[in-house]
Each structure stands twice: as structure tokens, then as C-alpha cells.
N, C-alpha and C positions, 0 to 999 in steps of 0.2 A: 788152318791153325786156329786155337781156340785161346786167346790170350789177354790176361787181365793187368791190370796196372794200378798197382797199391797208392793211393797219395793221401796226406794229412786228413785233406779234407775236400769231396769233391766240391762242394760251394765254394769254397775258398781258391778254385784252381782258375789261371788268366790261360786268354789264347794264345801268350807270346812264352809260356813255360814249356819247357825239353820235353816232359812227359805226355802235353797235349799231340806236341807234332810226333812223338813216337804215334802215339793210339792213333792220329790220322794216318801216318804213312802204312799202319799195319792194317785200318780200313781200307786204304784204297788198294792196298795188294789183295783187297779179298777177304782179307780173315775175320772172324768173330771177332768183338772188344767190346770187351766190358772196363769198366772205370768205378772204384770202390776205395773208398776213404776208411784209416785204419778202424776208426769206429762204426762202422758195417762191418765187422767180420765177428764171427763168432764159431763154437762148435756145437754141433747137436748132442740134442739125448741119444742117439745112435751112432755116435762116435764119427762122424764126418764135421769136416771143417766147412763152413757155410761164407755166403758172405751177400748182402745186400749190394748189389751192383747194378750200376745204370749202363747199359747198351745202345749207344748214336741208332738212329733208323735207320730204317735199309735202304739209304739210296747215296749217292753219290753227292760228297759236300764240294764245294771250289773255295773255302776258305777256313783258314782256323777258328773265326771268330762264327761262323755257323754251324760247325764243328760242336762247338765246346756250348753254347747256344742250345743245341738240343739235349749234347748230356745234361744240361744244368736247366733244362727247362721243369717247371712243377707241374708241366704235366705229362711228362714221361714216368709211369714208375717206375720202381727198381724191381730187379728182378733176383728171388733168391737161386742164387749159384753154389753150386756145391765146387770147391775147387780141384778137387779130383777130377773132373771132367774138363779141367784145363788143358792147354800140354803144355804154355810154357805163365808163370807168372813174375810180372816185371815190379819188386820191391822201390818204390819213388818216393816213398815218404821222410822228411826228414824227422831224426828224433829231435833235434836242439829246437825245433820250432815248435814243440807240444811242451818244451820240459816246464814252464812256468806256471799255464794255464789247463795244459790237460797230462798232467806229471804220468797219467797210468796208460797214455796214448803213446809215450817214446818207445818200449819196447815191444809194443803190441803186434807189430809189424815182421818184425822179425820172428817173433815168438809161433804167429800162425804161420807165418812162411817158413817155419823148419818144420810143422806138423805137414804141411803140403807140400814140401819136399819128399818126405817121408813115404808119401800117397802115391809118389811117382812122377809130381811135377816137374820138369824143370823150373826150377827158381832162380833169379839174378838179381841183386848178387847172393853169393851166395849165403843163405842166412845164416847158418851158423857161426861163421866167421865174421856176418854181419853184427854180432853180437859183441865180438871182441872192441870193435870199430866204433860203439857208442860214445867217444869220448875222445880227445885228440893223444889220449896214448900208444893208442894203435898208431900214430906217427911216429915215434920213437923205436917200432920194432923195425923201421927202416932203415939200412946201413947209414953208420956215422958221417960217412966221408958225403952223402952229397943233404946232409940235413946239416942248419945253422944249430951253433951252440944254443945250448936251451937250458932252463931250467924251471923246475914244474914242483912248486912248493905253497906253502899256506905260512910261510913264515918271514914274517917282514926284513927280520935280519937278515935272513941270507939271503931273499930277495934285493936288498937295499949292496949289499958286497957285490951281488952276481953282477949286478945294473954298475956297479965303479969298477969293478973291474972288466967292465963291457967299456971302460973309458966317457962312461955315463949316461950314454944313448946306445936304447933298447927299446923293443916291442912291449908292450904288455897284455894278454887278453885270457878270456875264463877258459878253461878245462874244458864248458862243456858247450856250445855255441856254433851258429855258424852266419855266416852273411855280416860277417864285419860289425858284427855288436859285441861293443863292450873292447874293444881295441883302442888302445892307447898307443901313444908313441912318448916316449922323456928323452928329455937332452937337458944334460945336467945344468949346462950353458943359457936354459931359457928361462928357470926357477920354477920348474910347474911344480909342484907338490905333490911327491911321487907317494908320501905315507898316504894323499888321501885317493891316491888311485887304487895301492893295495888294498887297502878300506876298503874301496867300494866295491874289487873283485871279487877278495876274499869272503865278503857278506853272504855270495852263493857258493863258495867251494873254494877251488884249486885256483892258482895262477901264473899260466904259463908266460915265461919270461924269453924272450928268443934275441939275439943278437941283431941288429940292426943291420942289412944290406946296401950298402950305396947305390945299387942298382935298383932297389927299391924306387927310387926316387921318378922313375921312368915309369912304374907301374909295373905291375906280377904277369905273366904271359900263364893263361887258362889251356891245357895241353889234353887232349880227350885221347885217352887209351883203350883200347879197346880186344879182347881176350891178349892182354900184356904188349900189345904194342900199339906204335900211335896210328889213329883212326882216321884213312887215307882214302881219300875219293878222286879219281882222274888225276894223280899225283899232287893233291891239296890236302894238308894234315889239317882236321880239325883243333886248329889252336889260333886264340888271339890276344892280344897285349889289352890289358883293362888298365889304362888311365885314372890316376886319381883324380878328385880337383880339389884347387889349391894347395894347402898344406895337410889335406887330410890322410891320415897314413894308407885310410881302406881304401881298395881302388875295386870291391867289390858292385855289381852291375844296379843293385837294389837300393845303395846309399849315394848313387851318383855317381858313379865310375864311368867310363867309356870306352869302347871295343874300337879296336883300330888292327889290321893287317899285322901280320909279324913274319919274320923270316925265322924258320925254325932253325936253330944253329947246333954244331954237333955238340954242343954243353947240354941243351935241351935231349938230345936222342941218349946222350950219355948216361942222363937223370934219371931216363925211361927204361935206359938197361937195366939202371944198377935195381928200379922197383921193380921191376919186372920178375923176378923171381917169388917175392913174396905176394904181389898182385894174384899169382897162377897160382902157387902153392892156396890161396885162401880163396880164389873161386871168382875173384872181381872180374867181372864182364866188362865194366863199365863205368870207367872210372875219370874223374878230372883232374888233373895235376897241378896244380899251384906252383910255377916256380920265378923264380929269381936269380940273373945271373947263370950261377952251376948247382946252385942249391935248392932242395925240392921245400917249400914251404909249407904244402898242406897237401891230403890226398883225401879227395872227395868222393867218398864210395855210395853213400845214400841216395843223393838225387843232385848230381853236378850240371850244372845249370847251364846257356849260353851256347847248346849247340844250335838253334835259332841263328845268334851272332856269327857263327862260324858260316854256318849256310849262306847268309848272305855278302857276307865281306868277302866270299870267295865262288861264292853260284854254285855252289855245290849243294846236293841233296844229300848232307849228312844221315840225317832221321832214318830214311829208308834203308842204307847202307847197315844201320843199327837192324832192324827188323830181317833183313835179309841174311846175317848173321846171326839171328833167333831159327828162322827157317834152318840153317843148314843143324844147328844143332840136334831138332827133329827128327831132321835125318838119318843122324849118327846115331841117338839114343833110338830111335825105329829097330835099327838095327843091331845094337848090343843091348837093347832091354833095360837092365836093373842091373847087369855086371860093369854098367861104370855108374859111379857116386855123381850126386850131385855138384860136389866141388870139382870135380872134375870136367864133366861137359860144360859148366860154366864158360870153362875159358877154353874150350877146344875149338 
């Protein structure tokens, strides 16, 4: 299998990120990998989509950190790839991490990967649905009953009502974002100064307002779904509880959180039904689920982080279990060609 892995920015990529250990699990089964940051891709005067991509050597690594060592080394070069000649390409880039400093880098991603779809690639996720997903309103297409009350506006009045009638503690954070920036927590009880929190969201866009969880307080449980169900190795679901510290709302892995075992409870498998329909219908391979409680907090389609953590909190080889359901898809589209869509094999 010929398989490349789209992210931000290869220089920018560590050993301990989901996407390194995918591209090693898929070297060590054998297959091609290439690693291509969304600013290396482009299209030709001949109408093929290209992309400057770097290729690990051909020999057998024993570690991530000599892995990712030789793609990032300056003296490997890159090689141009035409991605037609892929079979399968894996989308890992996030957009909220380009939107400030490389504003024309968030949709670039998705844009070539609906052209290479197109070519005959398989693509994960799927991109064209990837596009809808640019921004946390793709969470609201998710049934009511297992998402928190929210409200998603640029106006301080009815933000300043939603938050007292929330009994005064509420979430706060931007529209477009991810890894716990720009999250606020108020509780009307402590006097923080909610106008200059709007202030400060509103300056970039939208500001989503969500209801505040008691179970929160425990930290969000990271839930990995994988073609619409949870992603299961020697009867161990890839999911773990990410601890805040101290009062900080985010209990994300980047601003200080910590990864601890979790017992998946049927509220958790419940959350994973009720997405799961929309997950399949839109093509998501591979997805992370944010939840709290019975309620799905965030659905992370881009590049959901933290199967590392699950790996180890549980010895399990997640990574590979990913790649090995890359392989089977192969399989299928080997065999019906171009009469199934790309949103489709995604999640078969």
C-alpha cells in the first residue's frame, strides 16, 4: 500500500503525535510513506495534484523518535509525488492551528484531498465533508439529546441572558479553535468579567457558549471511533479520561491535562450510537469524541490526538489496528473500483 499523511507542517511534527505512530505502524507493515505538510502540495500545469513529500529510509526504525529523526532530517530530500499514485491518503492536518498565522493553509487540506479523491484515492476523512467540519458547527448537526445546551452568537446580550439563565456558570470559547485555546469557564458567584471575556472572543468571530457539566469537574473522557464505532483492540477501547489541573476548565493533553484509565460506561457507547449515524453518513474514519457524563462535548475529525496515551495506558497497539483497517479498505475498493464513492469506503 502506497500511503501518505497530510499534516500542518512536517517540521513542526513531534514523536509522541497520532500521526507519527500511524506513518511508523504503516512502515513497519511494509507499505510506502510519505509525510507532506499542507504547504507542499500543489497542482500541475498538467492537471495532476503534486505534493512535495518526504519518505523515512528503507530500513527498519525501533523508535519514534528515529522515525520522525530521519523524515525531518535536512538531508533527506523530498520527493515530488503525484498523488494519484497513492491508494490510500490520510488528512491529519489541523485547520484551527494555521487559522492566525497561515490563514490560506486551513482549507488547503481538504481542498487537494477532494481533487485526490476525485483521482481515485481513497481519502480519510472524508474531504468533502471535511469541509463542512471547518468550525465547531458541524457539532450542532449532532442529535440534541446527547449534545449540552449551547449557544453560538457574536452578541453580548444574548450571550450575557444565555450564561443567567445557565444559572450563571457556563463554558465560553471561539467558533473556530482547538486544543483548549481561548476557553473560558464563569461562575457568576466568582465576579470574573464576563463583558471582557466576550470582548476578547468576539475580537476573532463567533462565541460558543455551552452549559456547564458537573462531571466536568472529573475531566472529559477522549473516546476514538473508528468506521462509526469505538476502536477496540484485545477487548481494550481506545479511550481515556484527561484530567484537568487545578481549576483550569481545559483538561486538554497540550495545556497540561493528564491521561488516566477510564471504564467505558454504557452512557459513553450510547453517545457513540446516537454519532454514529452521522459519523458514516459523512465518511469519518477516525474520529475522537469528547465526552462528559452522557453528553458528547466535541467531535474531532481532523487530527484527534492521544492514541499514543491510549496505547500505553492499556498496552495495546492501537496505531496499527488503524492502518490494518486502511489495508482492508484496499481490499474492497480493489474489488468494486470506482462504483463505491469515496464517503463511503471511508467508513466501511
Amino acid at each position: 500500500m502506497k500511503i501518505g499523511f497530510v499534516v500542518n507542517d512536517v517540521a513542526t511534527e513531534q514523536a509522541g503525535y497520532t500521526t507519527i505512530r500511524l506513518a511508523l505502524a504503516a512502515k513497519k507493515r511494509r507499505h510506502d510513506v510519505w509525510i507532506v505538510g499542507v504547504g507542499d502540495l500543489g497542482h500541475s500545469a498538467s492537471g495532476e495534484v503534486m505534493a512535495r513529500a518526504r519518505r523515512p529510509l528503507d530500513k527498519s526504525y525501533r523508535s519514534l523518535n528515529s522515525f520522525l529523526d530521519d523524515v525531518q532530517s535536512p538531508g533527506l530530500d523530498s520527493e515530488l509525488v503525484s498523488l494519484s499514485d497513492l491508494d490510500v491518503l490520510m488528512l491529519r492536518n489541523d485547520p484551527a492551528a494555521d487559522a492566525i498565522d497561515r490563514p490560506w493553509a486551513q482549507a488547503s487540506g481538504v481542498l487537494f484531498g477532494q481533487l485526490a479523491a476525485a483521482s481515485g484515492v481513497i481519502v480519510v476523512n472524508d474531504p468533502v465533508h471535511l469541509a463542512d467540519a471547518i468550525n465547531k458547527t458541524y457539532f450542532q448537526h449532532f442529535p440534541e439529546e446527547v449534545r449540552p445546551r449551547t449557544l453560538i452568537s457574536r452578541s453580548g446580550d444574548d450571550i450575557r441572558d444565555f450564561v443567567s439563565e445557565l444559572g450563571g456558570k457556563a463554558v465560553l470559547k471561539p467558533l473556530q479553535g482547538s486544543g483548549g485555546q481561548g476557553v473560558f469557564m464563569v461562575d457568576g458567584k466568582k465576579g470574573q468579567n464576563l463583558n471582557q471575556i466576550i470582548e476578547t472572543i468576539t475580537r476573532d468571530g463567533y462565541v460558543v457558549t455551552q452549559e456547564y457539566l458537573r462531571e466536568a469537574e472529573k475531566g472529559d473522557v477522549r473516546l476514538f471511533v473508528m468506521n462509526g464505532v469505538p476502536l477496540e483492540v484485545d477487548s481494550k477501547i481506545a479511550a481515556f479520561r484527561r484530567i484537568n489541573q487545578g481549576d483550569d476548565v481545559r483538561s486538554n493533553m497540550h495545556v497540561g491535562g493528564t491521561a488516566e484509565k477510564v471504564k467505558v460506561t454504557s452512557e459513553m457507547l450510547e453517545v457513540v450510537r446516537m454519532a454514529r449515524p452521522k459519523l458514516i453518513q459523512d465518511g469519518m474514519f477516525l474520529v475522537g469524541l469528547d465526552i462528559v457524563g452522557d453528553k458528547l462535548m466535541e467531535a474531532n475529525v481532523f487530527s484527534p490526538g492521544g492514541l499514543g496515551s491510549a496505547s500505553t495506558l492499556y498496552e495495546v497497539d492501537f496505531a496499527t489496528a488503524v492502518i490494518e483497517a486502511l489495508e482492508q479498505k484496499l481490499v474492497i475498493a480493489s474489488g468494486y473500483g470506482r462504483a463505491l464513492p469515496n464517503v463511503t469506503l471511508a467508513t466501511m
